[in-house]
The first five atom37 places (N, CA, C, CB, O) and aatype in JSON, in Angstrom:
{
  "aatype": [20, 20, 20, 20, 20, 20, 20, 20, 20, 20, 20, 20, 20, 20, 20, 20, 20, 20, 20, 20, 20, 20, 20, 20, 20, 20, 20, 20, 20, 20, 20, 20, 20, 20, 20, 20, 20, 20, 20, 20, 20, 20, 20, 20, 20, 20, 20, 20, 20, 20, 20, 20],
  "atom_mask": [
    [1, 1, 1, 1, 1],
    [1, 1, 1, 1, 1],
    [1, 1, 1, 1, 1],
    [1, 1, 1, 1, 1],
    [1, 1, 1, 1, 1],
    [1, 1, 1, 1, 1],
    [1, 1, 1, 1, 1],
    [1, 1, 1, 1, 1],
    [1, 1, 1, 1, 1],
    [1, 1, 1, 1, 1],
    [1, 1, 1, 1, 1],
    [1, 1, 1, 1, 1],
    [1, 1, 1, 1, 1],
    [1, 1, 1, 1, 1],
    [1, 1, 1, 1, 1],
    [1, 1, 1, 1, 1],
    [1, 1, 1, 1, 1],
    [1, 1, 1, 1, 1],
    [1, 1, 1, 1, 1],
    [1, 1, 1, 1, 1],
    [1, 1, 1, 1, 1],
    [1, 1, 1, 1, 1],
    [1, 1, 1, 1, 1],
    [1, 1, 1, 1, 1],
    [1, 1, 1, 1, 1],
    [1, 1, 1, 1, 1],
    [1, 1, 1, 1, 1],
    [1, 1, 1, 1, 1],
    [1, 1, 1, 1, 1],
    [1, 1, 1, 1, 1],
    [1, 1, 1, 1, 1],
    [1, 1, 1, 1, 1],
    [1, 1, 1, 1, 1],
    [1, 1, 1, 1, 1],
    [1, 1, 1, 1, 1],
    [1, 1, 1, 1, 1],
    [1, 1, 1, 1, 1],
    [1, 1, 1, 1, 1],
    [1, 1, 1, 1, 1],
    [1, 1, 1, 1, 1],
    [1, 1, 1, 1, 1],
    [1, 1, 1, 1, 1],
    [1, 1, 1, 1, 1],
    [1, 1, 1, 1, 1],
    [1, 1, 1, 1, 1],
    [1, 1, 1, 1, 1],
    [1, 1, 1, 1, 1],
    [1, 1, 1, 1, 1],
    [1, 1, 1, 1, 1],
    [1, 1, 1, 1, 1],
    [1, 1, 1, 1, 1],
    [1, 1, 1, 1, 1]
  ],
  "atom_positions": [
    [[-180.06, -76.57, 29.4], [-179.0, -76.28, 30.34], [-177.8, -75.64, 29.65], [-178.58, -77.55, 31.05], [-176.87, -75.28, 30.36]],
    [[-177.74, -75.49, 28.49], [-176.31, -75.24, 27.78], [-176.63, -73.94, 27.31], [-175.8, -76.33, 26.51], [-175.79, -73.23, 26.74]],
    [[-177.89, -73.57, 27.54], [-178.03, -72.04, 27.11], [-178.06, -71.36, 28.12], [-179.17, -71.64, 26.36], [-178.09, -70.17, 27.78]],
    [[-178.06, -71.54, 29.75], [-177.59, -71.35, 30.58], [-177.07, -71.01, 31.46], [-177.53, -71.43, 30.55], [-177.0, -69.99, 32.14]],
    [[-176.58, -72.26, 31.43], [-174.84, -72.58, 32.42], [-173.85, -71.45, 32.25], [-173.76, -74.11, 31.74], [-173.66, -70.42, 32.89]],
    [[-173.21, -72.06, 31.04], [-172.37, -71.39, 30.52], [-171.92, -70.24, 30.69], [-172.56, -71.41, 29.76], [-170.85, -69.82, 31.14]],
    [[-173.28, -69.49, 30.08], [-172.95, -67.36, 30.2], [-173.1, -67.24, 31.46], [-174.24, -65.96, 29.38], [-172.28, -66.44, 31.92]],
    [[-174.17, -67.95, 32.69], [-174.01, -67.37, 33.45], [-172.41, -67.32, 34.71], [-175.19, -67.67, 33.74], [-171.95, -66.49, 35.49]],
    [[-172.01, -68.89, 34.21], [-170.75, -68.69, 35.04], [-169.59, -68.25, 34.48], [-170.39, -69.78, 35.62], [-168.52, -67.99, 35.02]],
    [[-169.92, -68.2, 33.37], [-168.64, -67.07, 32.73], [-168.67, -65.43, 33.16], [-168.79, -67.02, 30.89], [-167.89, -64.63, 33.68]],
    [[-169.49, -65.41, 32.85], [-170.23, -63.97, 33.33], [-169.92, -63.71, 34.93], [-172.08, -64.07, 33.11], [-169.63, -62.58, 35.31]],
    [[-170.01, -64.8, 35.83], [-169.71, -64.81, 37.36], [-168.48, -64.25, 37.21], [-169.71, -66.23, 38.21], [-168.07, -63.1, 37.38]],
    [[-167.76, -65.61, 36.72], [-166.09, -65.4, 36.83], [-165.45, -64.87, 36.49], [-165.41, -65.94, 36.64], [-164.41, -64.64, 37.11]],
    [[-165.73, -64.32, 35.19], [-165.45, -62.98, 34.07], [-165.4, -61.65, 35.18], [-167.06, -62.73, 32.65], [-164.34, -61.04, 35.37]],
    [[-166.39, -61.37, 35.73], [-166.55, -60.13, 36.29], [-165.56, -60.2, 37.44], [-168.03, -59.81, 36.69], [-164.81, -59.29, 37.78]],
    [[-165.68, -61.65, 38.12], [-164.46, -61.46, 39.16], [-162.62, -61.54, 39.07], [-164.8, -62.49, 40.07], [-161.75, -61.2, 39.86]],
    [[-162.58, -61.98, 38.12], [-161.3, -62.12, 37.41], [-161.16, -60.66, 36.34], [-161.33, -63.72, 36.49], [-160.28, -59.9, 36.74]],
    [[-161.64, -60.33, 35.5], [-161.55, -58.98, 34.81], [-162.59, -57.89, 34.72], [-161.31, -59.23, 33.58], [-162.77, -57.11, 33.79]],
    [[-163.24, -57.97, 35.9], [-163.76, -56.89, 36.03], [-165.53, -56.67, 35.96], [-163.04, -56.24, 35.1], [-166.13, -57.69, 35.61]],
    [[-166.09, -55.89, 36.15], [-167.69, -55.54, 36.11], [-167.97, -56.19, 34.54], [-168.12, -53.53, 36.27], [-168.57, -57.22, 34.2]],
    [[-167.17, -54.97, 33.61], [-167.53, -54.68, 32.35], [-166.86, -56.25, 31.31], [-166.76, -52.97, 31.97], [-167.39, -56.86, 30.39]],
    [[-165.94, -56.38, 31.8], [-165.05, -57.19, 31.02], [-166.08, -58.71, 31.04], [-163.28, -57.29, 31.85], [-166.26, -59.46, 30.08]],
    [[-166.57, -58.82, 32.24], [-166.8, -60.26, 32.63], [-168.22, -60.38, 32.07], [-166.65, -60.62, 34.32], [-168.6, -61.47, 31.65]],
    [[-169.13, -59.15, 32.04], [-170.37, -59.04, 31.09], [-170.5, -59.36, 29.63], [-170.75, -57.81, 31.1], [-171.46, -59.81, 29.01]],
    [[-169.5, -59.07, 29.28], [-168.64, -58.8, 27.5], [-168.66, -60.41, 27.29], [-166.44, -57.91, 27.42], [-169.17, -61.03, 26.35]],
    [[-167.8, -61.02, 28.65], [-167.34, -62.49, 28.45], [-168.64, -63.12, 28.54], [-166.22, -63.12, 29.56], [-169.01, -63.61, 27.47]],
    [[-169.65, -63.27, 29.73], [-170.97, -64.01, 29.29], [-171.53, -63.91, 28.1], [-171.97, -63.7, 29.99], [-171.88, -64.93, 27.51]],
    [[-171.72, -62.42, 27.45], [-172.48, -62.19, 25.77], [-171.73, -63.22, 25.36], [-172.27, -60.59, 24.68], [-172.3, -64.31, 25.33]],
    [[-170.17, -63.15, 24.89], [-169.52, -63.91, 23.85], [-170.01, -65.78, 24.11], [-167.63, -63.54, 24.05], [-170.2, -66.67, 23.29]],
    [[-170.09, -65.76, 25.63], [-169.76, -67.39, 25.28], [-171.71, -67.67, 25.34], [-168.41, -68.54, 26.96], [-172.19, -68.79, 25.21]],
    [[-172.29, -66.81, 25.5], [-173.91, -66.96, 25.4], [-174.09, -66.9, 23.68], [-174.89, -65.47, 26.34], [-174.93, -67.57, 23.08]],
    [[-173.24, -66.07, 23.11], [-173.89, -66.22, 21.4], [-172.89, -67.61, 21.0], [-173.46, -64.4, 20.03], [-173.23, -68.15, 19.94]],
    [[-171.72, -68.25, 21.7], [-171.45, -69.13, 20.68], [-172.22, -70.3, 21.63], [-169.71, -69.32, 20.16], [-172.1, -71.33, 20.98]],
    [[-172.86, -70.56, 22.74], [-173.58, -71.68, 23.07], [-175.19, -71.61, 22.27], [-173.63, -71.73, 24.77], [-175.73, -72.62, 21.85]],
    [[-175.78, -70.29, 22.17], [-176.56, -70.45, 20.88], [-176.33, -70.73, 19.73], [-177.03, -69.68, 20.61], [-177.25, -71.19, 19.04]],
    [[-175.06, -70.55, 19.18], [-175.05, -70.97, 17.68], [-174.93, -71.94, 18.4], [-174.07, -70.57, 16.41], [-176.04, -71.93, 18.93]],
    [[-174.24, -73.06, 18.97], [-174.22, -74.46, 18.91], [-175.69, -75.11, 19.15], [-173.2, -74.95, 19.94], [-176.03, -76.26, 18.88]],
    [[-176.52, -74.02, 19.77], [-178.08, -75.47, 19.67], [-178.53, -75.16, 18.82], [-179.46, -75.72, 20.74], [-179.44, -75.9, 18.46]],
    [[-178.27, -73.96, 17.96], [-179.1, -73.97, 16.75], [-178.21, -74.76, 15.36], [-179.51, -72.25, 16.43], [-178.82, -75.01, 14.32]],
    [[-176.81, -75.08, 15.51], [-176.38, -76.01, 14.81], [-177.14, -77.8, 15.27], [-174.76, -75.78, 15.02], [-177.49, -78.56, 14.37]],
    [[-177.23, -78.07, 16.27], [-177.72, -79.32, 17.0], [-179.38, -79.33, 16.28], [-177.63, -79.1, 19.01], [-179.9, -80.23, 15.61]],
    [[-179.99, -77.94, 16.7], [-181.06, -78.47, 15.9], [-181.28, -78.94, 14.5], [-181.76, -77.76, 15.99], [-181.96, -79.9, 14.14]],
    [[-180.57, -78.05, 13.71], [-180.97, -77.74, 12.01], [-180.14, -79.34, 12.12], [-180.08, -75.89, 10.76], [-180.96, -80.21, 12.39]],
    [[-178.64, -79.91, 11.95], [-178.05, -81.37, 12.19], [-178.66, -82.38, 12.56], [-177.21, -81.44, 13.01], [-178.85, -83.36, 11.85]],
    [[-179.06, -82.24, 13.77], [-180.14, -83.36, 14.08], [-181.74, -83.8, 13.75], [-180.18, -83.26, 15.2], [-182.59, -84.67, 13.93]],
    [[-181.5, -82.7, 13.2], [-183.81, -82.33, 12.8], [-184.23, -82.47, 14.08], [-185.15, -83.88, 11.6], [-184.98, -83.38, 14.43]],
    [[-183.73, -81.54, 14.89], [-184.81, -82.03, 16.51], [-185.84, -81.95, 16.32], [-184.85, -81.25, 17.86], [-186.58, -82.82, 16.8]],
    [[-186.39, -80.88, 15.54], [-187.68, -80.72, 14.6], [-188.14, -81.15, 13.68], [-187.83, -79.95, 14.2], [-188.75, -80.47, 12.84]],
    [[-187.98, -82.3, 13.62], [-188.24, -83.03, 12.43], [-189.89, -83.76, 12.83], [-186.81, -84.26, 12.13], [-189.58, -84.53, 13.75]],
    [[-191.02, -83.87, 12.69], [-192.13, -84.7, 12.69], [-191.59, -86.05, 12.43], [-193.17, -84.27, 11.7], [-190.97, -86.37, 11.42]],
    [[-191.87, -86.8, 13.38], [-191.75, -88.21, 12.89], [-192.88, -88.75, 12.42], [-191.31, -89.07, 13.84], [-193.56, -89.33, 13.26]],
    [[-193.26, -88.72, 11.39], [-194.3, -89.75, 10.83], [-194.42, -91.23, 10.89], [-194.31, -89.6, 9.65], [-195.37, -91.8, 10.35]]
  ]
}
């Protein structure tokens, strides 16, 4: 859900508050920093970790 949410309602509100172009710009930005955050969550947490 956090990869998402996010860009897409930024991206909504972005476009309606500053524009077509502006509010597209704003989903990319907050879509690459909600990916760096699950790929910090993963590598931090070992979501991938095998539990043996």
């Amino acid at each position: 859900m956090i990869l998402v949410g996010p860009p897409i309602l930024s991206a909504h509100y972005g476009s309606i508050y500053f524009g077509k172009e502006n509010g597209v710009l704003l989903g990319f930005s907050v879509g690459i920093i909600c990916v760096t955050f699950a790929c910090w969550k993963l590598y931090i947490d070992d979501w991938r970790d095998d539990e043996d």
